[in-house]
N, CA and C of each residue as an Amber inpcrd file, in Angstrom:
protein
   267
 -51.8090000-175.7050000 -16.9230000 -50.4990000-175.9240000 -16.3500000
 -50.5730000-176.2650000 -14.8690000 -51.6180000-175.8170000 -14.4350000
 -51.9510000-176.2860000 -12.6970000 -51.5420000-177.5500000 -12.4070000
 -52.8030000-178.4700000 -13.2690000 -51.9730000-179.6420000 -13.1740000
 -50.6840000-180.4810000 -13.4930000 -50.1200000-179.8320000 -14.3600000
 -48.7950000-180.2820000 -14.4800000 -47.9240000-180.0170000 -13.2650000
 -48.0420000-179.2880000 -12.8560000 -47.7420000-178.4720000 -11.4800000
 -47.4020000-179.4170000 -10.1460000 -48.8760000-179.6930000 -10.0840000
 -49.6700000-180.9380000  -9.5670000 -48.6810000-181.7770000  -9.4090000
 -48.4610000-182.3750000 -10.7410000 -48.1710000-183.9890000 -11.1710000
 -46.3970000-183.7680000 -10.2070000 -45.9220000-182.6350000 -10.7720000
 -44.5800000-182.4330000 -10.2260000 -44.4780000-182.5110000  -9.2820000
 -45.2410000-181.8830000  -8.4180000 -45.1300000-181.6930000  -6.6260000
 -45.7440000-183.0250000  -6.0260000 -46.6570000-183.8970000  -6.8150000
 -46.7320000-185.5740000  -6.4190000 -45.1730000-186.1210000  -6.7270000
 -44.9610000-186.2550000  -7.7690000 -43.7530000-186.9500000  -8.1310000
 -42.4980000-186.6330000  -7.1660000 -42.1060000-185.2340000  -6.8810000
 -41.2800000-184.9880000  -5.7960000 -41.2540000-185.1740000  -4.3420000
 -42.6970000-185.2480000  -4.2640000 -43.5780000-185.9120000  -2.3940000
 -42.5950000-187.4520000  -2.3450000 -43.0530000-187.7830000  -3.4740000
 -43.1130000-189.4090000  -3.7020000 -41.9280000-189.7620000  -3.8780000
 -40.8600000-188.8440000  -4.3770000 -38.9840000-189.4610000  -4.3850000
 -38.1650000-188.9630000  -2.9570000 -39.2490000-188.2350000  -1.7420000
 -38.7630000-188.0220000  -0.7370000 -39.1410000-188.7040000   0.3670000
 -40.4130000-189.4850000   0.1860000 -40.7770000-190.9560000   0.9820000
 -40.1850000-191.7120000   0.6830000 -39.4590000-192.1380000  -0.8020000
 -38.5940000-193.1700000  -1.0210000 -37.4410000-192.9360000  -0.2420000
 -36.9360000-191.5540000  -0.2430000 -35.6590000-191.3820000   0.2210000
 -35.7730000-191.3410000   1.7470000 -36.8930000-191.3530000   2.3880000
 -37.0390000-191.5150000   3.8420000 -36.9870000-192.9530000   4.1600000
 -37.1050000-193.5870000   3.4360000 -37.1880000-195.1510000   3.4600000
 -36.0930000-195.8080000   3.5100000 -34.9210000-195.1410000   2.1500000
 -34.0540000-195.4460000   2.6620000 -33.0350000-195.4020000   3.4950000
 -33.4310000-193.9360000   4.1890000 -32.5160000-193.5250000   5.1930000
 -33.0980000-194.7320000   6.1630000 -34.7420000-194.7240000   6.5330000
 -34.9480000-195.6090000   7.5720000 -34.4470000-197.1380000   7.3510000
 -33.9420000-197.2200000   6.3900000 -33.3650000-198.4780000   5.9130000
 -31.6320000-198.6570000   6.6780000 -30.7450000-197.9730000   6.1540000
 -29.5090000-197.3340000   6.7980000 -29.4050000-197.5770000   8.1050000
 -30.3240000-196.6420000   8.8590000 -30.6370000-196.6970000  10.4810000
 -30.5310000-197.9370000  10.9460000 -31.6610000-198.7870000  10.3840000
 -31.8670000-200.3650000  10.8920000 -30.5810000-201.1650000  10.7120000
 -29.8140000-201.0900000   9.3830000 -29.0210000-201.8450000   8.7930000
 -27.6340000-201.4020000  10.0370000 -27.5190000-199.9590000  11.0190000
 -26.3250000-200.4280000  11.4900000 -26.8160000-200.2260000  13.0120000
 -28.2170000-200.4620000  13.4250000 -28.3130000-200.8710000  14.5910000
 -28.5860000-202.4760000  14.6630000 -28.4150000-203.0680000  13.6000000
 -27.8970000-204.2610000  13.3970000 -26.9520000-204.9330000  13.4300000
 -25.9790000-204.0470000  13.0700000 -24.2340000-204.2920000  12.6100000
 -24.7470000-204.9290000  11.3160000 -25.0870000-204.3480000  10.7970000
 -24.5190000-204.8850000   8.8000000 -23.4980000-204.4610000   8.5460000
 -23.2560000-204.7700000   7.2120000 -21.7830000-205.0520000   6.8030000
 -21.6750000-203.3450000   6.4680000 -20.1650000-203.0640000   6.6380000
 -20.2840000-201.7800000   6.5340000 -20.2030000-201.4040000   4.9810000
 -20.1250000-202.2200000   3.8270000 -20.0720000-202.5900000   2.6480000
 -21.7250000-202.1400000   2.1390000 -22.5710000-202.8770000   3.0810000
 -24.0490000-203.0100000   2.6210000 -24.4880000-201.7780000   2.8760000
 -23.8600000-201.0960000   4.1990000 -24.6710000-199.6800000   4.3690000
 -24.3950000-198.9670000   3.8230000 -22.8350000-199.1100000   2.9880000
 -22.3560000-198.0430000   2.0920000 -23.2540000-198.0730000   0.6640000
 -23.5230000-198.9900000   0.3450000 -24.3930000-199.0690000  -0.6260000
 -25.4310000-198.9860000  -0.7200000 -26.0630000-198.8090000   0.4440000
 -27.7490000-198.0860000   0.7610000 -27.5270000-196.6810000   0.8550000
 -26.6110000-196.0930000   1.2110000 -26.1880000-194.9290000   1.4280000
 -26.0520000-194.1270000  -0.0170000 -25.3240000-195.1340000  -0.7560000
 -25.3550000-194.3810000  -2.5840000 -26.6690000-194.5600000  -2.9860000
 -27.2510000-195.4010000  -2.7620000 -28.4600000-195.7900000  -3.0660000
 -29.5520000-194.0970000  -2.8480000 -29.4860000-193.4620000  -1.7930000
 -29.9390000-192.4130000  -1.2110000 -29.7520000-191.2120000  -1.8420000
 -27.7290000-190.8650000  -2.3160000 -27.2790000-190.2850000  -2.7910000
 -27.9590000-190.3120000  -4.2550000 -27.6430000-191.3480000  -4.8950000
 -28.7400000-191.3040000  -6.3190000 -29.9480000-190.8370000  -6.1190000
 -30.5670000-191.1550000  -5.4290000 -32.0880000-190.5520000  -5.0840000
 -32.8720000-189.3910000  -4.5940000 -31.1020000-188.6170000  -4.1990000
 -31.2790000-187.3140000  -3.8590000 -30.5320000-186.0740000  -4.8260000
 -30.2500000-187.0870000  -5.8700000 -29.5870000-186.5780000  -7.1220000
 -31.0380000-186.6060000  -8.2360000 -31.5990000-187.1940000  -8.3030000
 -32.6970000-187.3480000  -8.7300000 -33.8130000-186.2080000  -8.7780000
 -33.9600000-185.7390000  -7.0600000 -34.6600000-185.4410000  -6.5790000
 -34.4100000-183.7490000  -7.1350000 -33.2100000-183.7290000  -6.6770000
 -32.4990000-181.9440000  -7.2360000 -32.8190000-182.1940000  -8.8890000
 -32.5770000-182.8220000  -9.7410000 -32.9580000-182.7270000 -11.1540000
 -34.0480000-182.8230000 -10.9800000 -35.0190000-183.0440000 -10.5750000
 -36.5710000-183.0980000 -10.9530000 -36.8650000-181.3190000 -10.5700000
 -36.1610000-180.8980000  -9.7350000 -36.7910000-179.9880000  -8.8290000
 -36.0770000-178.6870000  -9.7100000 -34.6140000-178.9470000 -10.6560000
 -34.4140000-178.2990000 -11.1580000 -34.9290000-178.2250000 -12.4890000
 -35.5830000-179.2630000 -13.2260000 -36.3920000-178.9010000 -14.2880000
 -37.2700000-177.9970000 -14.5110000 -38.1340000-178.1060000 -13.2050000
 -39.3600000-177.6680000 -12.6000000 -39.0790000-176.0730000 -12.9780000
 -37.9470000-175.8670000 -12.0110000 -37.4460000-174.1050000 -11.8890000
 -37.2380000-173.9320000 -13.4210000 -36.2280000-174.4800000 -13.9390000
 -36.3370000-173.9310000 -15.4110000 -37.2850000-173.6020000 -16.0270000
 -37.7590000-174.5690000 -16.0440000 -39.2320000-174.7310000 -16.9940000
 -40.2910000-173.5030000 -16.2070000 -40.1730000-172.9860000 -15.6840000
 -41.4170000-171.9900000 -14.7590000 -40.4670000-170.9680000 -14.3080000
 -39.6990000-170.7690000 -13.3880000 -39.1870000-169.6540000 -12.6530000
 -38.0630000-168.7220000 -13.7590000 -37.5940000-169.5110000 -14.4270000
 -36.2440000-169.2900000 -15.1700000 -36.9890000-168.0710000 -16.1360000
 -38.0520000-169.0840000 -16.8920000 -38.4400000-168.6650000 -17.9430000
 -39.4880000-167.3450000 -18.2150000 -40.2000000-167.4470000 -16.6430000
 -40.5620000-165.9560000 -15.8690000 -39.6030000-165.0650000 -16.2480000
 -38.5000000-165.2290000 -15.1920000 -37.5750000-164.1770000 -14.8020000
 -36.8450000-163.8050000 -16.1770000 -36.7610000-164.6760000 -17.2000000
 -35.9310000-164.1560000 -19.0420000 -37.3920000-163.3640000 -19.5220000
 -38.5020000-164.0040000 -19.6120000 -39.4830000-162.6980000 -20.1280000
 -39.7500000-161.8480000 -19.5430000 -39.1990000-161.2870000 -17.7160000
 -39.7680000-160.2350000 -16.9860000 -38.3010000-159.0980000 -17.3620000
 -37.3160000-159.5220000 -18.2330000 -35.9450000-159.0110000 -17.6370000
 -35.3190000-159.2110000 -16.6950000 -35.3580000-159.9560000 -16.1370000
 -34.7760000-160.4740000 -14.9250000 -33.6870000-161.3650000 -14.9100000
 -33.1180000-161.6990000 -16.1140000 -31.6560000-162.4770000 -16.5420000
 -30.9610000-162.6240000 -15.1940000 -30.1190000-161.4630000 -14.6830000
 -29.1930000-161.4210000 -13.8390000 -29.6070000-162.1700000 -12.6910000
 -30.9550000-161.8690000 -12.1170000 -31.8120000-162.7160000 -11.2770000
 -31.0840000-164.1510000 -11.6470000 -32.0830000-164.5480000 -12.2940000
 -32.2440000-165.9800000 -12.8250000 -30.8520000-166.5340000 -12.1890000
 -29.7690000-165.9840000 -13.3770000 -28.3390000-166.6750000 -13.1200000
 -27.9860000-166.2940000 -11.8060000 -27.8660000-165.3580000 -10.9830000
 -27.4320000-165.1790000 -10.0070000 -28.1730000-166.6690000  -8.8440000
 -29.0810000-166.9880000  -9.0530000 -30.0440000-167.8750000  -8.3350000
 -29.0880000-169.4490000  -8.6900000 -29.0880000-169.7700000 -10.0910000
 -28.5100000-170.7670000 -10.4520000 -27.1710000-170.7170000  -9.8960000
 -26.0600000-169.5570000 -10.3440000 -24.9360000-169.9100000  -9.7210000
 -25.0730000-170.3410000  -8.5120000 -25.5840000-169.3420000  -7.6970000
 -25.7150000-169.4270000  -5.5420000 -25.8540000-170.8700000  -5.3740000
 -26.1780000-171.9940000  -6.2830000 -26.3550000-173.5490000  -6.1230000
 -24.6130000-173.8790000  -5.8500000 -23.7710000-173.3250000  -6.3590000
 -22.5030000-173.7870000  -6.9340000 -21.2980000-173.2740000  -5.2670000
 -21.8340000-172.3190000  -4.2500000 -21.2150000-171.6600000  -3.6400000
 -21.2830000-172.3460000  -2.3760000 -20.1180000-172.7370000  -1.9180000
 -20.2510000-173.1480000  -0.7020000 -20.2480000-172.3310000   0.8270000
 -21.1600000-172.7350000   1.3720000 -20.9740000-171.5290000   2.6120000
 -20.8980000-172.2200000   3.4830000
């Protein structure tokens, strides 16, 4: 499982250089004056990619932390962790 591990924490390195890219993309596009149309759409572009990024990262937890904490007894844990995603502070 190490390496699966591995493969995850490459794959998540690697959707947060993309997403640095496109922020550095953004930056350029309005010390340019681009259209404010185009930056809005590099901007979702980011948003998808940082939607991405939380599902990859929440598989991960399921699949490993979740499934710890249901065979240790630790239920209340678990969910208490998942809700705290939902709470705005």
């Amino acid at each position: 499982m190490v390496v699966s591990e591995k493969t995850v924490k490459q794959q998540v390195l690697h959707r947060i250089k993309i997403i640095q890219g496109h922020l550095r993309a953004v930056e350029k596009m309005i010390e340019n004056d681009s259209s404010c149309i185009d930056v809005i759409h590099q901007s979702m572009a980011i948003q998808k990619a940082l939607k991405r990024l939380d599902m990859a990262l929440m598989k991960e937890h399921l699949g490993t932390a979740v499934v710890e904490q249901f065979q240790n007894n630790q239920i209340s844990k678990s969910i208490d962790e998942l809700l705290s995603l939902y709470e705005m502070k």
